[in-house]
N, C-alpha and C positions, 0 to 999 in steps of 0.2 A: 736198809742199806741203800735200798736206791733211792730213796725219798732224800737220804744225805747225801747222794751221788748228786742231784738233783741240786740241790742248797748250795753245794761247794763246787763248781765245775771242774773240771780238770788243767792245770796250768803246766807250762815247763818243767818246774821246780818239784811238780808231783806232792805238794805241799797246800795244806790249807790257808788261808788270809792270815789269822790268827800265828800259826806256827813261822808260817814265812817272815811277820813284821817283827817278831820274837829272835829270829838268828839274822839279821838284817835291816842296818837301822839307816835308813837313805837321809836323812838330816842329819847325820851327824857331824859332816863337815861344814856345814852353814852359821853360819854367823847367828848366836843367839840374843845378842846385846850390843846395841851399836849408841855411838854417841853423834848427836848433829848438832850444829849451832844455828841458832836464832837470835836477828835481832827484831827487839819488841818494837823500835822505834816505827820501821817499815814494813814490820812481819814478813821477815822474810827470812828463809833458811840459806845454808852455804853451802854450794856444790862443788866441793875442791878439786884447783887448790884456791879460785878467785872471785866464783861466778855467785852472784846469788838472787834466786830465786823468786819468785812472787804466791804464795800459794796459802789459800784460806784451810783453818784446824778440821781437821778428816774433809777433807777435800777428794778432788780425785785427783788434781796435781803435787797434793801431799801425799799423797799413796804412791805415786809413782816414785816418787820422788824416794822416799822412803826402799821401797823396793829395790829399787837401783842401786842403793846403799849398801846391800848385802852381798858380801862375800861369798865366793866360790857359787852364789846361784845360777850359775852357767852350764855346771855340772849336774842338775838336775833340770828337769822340765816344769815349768809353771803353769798350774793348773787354774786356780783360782787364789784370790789376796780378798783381804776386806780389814776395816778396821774394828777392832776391840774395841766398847765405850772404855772411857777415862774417865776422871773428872780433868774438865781442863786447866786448873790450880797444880794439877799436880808432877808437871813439865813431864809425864810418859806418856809415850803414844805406846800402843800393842796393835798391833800387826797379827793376822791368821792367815798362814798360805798352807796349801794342797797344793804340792808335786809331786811329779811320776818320775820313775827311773827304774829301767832295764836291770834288772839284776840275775838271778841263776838262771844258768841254760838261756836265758832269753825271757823270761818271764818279767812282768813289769808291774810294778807294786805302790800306790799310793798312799802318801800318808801325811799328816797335816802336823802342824807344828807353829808355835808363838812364838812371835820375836818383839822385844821388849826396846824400844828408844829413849834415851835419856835425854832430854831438851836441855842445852845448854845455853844461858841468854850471852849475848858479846856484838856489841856497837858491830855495823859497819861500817867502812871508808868512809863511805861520805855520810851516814847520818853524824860520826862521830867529828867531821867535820864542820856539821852543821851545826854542831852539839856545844861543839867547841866558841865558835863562831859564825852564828848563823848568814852573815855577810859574806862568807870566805867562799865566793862561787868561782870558776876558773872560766867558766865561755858564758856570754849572754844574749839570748836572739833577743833584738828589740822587731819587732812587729808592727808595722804601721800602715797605712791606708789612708791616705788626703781627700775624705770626703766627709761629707756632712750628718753621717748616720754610722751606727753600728750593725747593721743588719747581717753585712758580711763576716764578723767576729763570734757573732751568733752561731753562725752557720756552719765556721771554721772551730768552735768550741765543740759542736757535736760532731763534727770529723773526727777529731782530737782526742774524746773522749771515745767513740767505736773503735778505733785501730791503738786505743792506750801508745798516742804518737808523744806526749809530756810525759810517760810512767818516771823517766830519768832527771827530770826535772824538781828541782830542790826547795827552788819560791818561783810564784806565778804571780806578776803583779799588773793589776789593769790602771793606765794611764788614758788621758783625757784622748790621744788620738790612736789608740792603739793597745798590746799585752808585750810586757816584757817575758821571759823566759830566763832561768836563771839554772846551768848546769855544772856539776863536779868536775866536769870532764868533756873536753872539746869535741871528741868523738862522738860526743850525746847531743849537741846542738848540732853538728853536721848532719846527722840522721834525720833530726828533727826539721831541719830545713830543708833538706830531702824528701822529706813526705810533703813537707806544704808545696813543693814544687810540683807535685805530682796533682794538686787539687784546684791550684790557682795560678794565674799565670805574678809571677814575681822578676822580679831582679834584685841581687844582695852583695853586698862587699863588707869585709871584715878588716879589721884593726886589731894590733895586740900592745901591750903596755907591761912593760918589764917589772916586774913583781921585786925579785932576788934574785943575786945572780950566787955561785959559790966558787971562791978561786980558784981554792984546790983541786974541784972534782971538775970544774968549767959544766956545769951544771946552771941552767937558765931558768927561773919561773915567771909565764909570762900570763897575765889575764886577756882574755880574747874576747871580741864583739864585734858582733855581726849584724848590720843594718839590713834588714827585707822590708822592700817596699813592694804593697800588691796594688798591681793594675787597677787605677781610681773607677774604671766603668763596672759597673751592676746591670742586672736586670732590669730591665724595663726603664734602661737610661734612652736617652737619644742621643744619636751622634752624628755630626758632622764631619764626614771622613777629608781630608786632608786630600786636594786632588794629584798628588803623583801618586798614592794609595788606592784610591779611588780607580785611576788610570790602569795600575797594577792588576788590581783586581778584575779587573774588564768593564772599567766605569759603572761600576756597583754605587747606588746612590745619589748623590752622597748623604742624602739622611735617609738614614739607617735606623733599626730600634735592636736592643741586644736583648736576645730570648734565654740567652744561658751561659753561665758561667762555669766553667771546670779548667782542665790545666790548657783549655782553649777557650777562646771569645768568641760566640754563637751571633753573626749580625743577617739581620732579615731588614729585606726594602721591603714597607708594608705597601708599595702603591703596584709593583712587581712580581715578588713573590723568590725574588734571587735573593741570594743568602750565601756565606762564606763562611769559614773559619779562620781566627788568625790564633797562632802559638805565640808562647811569651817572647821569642826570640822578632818574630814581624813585627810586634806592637811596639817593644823596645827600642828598635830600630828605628819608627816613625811613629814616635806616641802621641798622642792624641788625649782632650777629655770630654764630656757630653757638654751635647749645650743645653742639655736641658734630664736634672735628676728626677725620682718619683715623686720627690718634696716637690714640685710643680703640678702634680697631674689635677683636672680638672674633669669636675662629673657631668657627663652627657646621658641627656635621654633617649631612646633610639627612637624615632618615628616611622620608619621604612627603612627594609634591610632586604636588594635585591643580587642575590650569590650569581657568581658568575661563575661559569664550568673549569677551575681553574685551582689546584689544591697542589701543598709540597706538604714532606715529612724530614723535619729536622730533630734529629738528636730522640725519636719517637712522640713527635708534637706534631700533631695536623695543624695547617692553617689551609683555610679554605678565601679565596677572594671573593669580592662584595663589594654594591656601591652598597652607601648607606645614606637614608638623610636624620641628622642630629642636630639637637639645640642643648644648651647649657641648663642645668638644672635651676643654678641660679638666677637667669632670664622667664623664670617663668611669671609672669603676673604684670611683669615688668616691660617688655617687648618682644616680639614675631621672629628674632634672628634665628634664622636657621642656617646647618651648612651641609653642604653635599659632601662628602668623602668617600673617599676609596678608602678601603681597609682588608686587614688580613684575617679576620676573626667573624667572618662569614659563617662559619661552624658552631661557633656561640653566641651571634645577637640574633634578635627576633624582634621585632615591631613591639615596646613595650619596656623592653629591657634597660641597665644601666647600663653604661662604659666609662672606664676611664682614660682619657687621653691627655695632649700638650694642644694648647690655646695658643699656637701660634702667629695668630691674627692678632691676639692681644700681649701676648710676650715680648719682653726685653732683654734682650741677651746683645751679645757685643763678642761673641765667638768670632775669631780673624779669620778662622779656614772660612767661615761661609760669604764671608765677604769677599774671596778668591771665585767666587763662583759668579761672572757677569750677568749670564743669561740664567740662572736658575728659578724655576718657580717653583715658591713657597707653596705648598699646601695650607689651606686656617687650618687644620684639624688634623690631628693623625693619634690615631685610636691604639691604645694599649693591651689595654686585657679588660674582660666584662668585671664591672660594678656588683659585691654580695649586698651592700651596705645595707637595703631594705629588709634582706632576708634575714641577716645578725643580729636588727636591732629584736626579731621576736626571744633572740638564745642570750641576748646580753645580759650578761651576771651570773650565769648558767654555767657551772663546772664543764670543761671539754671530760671527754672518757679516755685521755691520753695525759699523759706529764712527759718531759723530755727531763734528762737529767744536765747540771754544768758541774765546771773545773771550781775546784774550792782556791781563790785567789784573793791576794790581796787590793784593795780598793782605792784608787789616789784622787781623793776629791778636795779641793778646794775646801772651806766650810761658806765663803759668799757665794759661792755656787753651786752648793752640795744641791741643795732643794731642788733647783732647775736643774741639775744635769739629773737627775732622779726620776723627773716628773717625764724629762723627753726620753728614758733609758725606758722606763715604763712602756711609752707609747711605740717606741721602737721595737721592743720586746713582741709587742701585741702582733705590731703588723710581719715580724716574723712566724709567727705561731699562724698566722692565717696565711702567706707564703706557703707554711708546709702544707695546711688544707688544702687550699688552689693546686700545687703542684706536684703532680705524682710523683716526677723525676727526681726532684729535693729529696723525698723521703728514702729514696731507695739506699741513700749511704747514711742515713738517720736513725737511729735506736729509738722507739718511739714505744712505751709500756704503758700498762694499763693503770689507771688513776685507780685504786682503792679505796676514795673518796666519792666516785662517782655514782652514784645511781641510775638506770633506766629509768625509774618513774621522773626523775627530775626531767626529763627529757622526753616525756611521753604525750607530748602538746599534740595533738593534729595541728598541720598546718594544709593548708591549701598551696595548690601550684608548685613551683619546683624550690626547693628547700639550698641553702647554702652549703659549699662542699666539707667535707667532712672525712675523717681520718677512719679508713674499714675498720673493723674490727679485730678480722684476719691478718691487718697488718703489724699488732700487736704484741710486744713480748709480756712475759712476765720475770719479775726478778730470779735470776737461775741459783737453787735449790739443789744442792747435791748431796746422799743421803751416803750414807756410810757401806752401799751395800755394793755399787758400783764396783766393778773388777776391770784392774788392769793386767794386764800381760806382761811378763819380764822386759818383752821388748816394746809395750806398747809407747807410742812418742804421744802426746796430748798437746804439744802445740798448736795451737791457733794460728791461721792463715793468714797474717798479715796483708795482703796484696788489698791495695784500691782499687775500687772502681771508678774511674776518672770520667764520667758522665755525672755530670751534677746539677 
C-alpha cells in the first residue's frame, strides 16, 4: 500500500489519474474539427474575416496559426501543440495538444487530445485578380536611379528580400534604368515606398488615372503611380559640393568622396579628415551630382606611405591620414611620373600595396559647381579605397563559400542589346559581390548563406602575404529548417521584427 501510496501521490480530488480523467473530460468543449482556407496560388491560409497569411506546410507559423483557430481554447491552459505527419495530398493537417485545467476541489489534470483541419483551396483577392487578368494591378512604384550602373539595385534587392519589403507585390519587372513594382492595392506600394525611404535617401510624387467610375453608388476606380527617384551619388563617387552647401556646412571641401549610403549621404574630405551627413530632405533641397563615378577610378601603386597622428570614426569606419607618394600602374615601363598625395586610408596602405583613386591631373569633366570655385586647388590624385586585384587574380574561377539570394522578376531587354547589357550586368554583379567582401557594414543588413557547392579543399591554396577580404564564416546562415516538433503557446505571437537598420 505504500508502494501505491508512493506511485499515485495525493491530489485534491482524493482520486487517482486514471479515475479522475474517467468522471472528467477537460476537452470536451474544444473544437475537434476545424475548416481553414487556402489558396495554392500564394500558399497562403485565411485569417478571418480578410487577412491572409504567409506560412509554409507544418510550419511553426502554421501551428500557430492553426491553434488560434480553435475554439473555447481559452478555457483551458496550453501546454504543449505539435503537428501529426499527414501526407500532404491529403488537404488534413492533425494537430496534438496537452492542456491543464483546475478541476475538483482544485486539483489540476492533464490531458491531450487531436484536432483534425480540413484544407480547403479558394483563390485570394488578388491572386484571383491576377488570375483573372494578370495586368489588372491598382498602384505602381516605378523605381529609378540616373546613373550609369546597377550596383545600387543590387543592394536594394537584398534589403527587399531580408525585411520581405515586395511580399505584396503581384509583378516585379526590371527595366533598363531601374524595377517597376506592381501592387493589388495602394496601401501596399505606400508601405513599400516607406521602407525604401528608410534605406536610401529618395524623393517620390504620384499620379492617379480613372479607371471606372459607377453613377449610382458614385463609386471611383482609379490606377495609381508613383515615381521614386534615388539620389544619383554612391560610394566611392566624388563630388563637388555646390558652394552655398559647402558654406552651410562650414566650408566642408568642396571635393569630397562619399563613404556610405543609408537613408543619409556619408561625405568625407580625404585631404582633412571632416566629414558630414546630409538627409534626403538637404540634398533635395540643393542637389547635386559627382563629378567623378567608380567607372573612373584608376590603379595606383603605393611607393611610400607616411601616416600622420590624425584618425576619425564614421558610421564604425576608421580613416586614419597619410601623405603618400604614388604612380599609375599603367606608367610603369613607360615614364617616372609620380605623385605626392594626401589621403585618408593611412590605415590600409603600406609601401608596396595597390589603391584606387580619380586621375585628376588627367580627367575631363566639365562639372559647373567647380568652376564656381576661383581659387581652388586641384589635388592630381585623390585615393579611394585599397586595390584587391593582385590578391583575386590567385581565387579567380573559385567558387565564393557564400550565395546571396534575388527577387524573381521580370526582364525588359532589348534583343540589339540583350548581349551587352548582360555582359556589363555580369561585371556589375561581380564588383557588387566584392563591395560586400571589402565592407563589413554592407553586410550587416545582408542575408548571406552558405554555398552547398563550396568546398574547403577548393580553397585550400597556401598563399603568401596578406590574402584578399573575404565573407566570415560566422557571418553565415543556413536555409531555416523547421521540424514538426517546435511548440507554440496558445498565446505565443511568431512575428518577425520588421524594423531596419538604417546604417548601410
Amino acid at each position: 500500500m505504500l508502494q501505491m501510496w508512493h506511485l499515485n501521490p495525493p491530489n485534491a480530488a482524493n482520486m487517482c489519474v486514471n479515475c479522475l480523467r474517467s468522471e472528467v473530460d477537460i476537452t470536451e468543449g474544444l473544437q475537434k474539427h476545424v475548416i481553414i482556407i487556402h489558396c495554392a496560388e500564394c500558399d497562403r491560409y485565411l485569417q478571418p474575416p480578410r487577412t491572409w497569411i504567409k506560412a509554409q506546410f507544418e510550419s511553426k507559423q502554421l501551428l500557430t496559426f492553426c491553434v488560434k483557430r480553435i475554439k473555447n481554447l481559452n478555457k483551458v491552459r496550453l501546454v504543449h501543440s505539435e503537428f501529426i505527419w499527414t501526407e500532404p495530398h491529403s488537404k488534413r493537417l492533425k494537430v496534438k495538444l496537452k492542456v491543464q485545467k483546475e478541476v475538483l476541489n482544485g486539483a489540476v489534470i492533464e490531458q491531450a487530445c487531436m484536432v483534425e483541419y480540413v484544407v480547403q483551396d479558394q483563390m485570394c483577392e488578388s491572386c484571383s485578380r491576377v488570375q483573372t487578368n494578370p495586368d489588372q494591378w491598382v498602384a505602381a512604384v516605378q523605381l529609378r536611379q540616373h546613373v550609369s550602373h546597377r550596383r545600387t539595385f543590387f543592394y536594394l534587392e537584398q534589403l527587399i528580400l531580408k525585411h520581405n519589403a515586395a511580399v505584396r507585390a503581384i509583378r516585379i519587372k526590371q527595366t533598363d534604368h531601374g524595377l517597376d513594382f506592381f501592387f493589388a492595392n495602394r496601401i501596399h506600394a505606400v508601405k513599400f515606398i516607406e521602407f525604401i525611404q528608410k534605406v536610401v535617401p529618395i524623393k517620390s510624387r504620384h499620379d492617379k488615372q480613372l479607371v471606372s467610375h459607377d453613377i449610382k453608388s458614385n463609386n471611383y476606380n482609379y490606377k495609381f503611380t508613383f515615381s521614386v527617384e534615388i539620389c544619383p551619388i554612391c560610394r566611392e563617387d566624388l563630388v563637388c559640393l555646390p558652394p552655398k552647401l559647402a558654406a552651410s556646412l562650414g566650408n566642408l571641401g568642396p571635393l569630397v568622396v562619399c563613404t556610405k549610403i543609408s537613408n543619409n549621404i556619408a561625405l568625407l574630405d580625404p585631404l582633412t579628415l571632416r566629414h558630414c551627413f546630409l538627409d534626403a530632405e538637404q540634398y533635395w533641397r540643393a542637389p547635386f551630382t559627382s563629378l567623378l563615378s567608380s567607372k573612373k577610378l584608376v590603379e595606383y601603386v603605393v611607393l611610400d606611405v607616411d601616416p600622420i597622428p590624425s584618425e576619425v570614426n564614421i558610421g564604425g569606419s576608421k580613416y586614419v591620414m597619410a601623405d603618400a607618394q604614388v604612380a599609375r600602374v599603367s606608367d610603369f615601363g613607360k615614364n617616372d611620373t609620380m605623385f605626392f598625395v594626401r589621403t585618408h586610408l593611412g590605415h590600409l596602405l603600406n609601401a608596396g600595396d595597390y589603391a584606387l583613386g580619380y586621375d585628376l591631373n588627367a580627367a575631363n569633366n566639365n562639372d559647373m559647381e567647380i568652376d564656381k570655385y576661383k581659387s581652388l586647388v586641384i589635388p592630381e590624385v585623390i585615393l579611394v579605397k585599397k586595390s584587391y586585384e593582385e590578391m583575386r587574380q590567385k581565387t579567380r574561377g573559385k567558387p565564393r563559400s557564400w550565395v546571396i539570394k534575388s527577387i524573381v522578376k521580370e526582364v525588359d531587354v532589348s534583343e540589339t542589346r540583350g548581349r551587352v547589357d548582360e555582359e556589363k550586368m555580369i561585371d556589375e554583379y561581380e564588383q557588387f559581390l566584392r563591395d560586400i567582401e571589402e565592407y563589413p557594414d554592407m553586410r550587416f543588413n545582408i542575408s548571406l548563406y552558405r554555398n552547398k557547392e563550396y568546398q574547403a579543399s577548393e580553397m585550400a591554396d597556401v598563399t603568401d602575404g596578406e590574402e584578399a577580404p573575404s565573407v566570415p564564416l560566422e557571418e553565415l546562415l543556413d536555409d531555416l529548417k523547421i521540424s514538426n516538433e517546435d511548440v507554440v503557446d496558445d498565446d505565443g505571437d511568431d512575428d518577425d521584427d520588421d524594423d531596419v537598420d538604417e546604417g548601410v
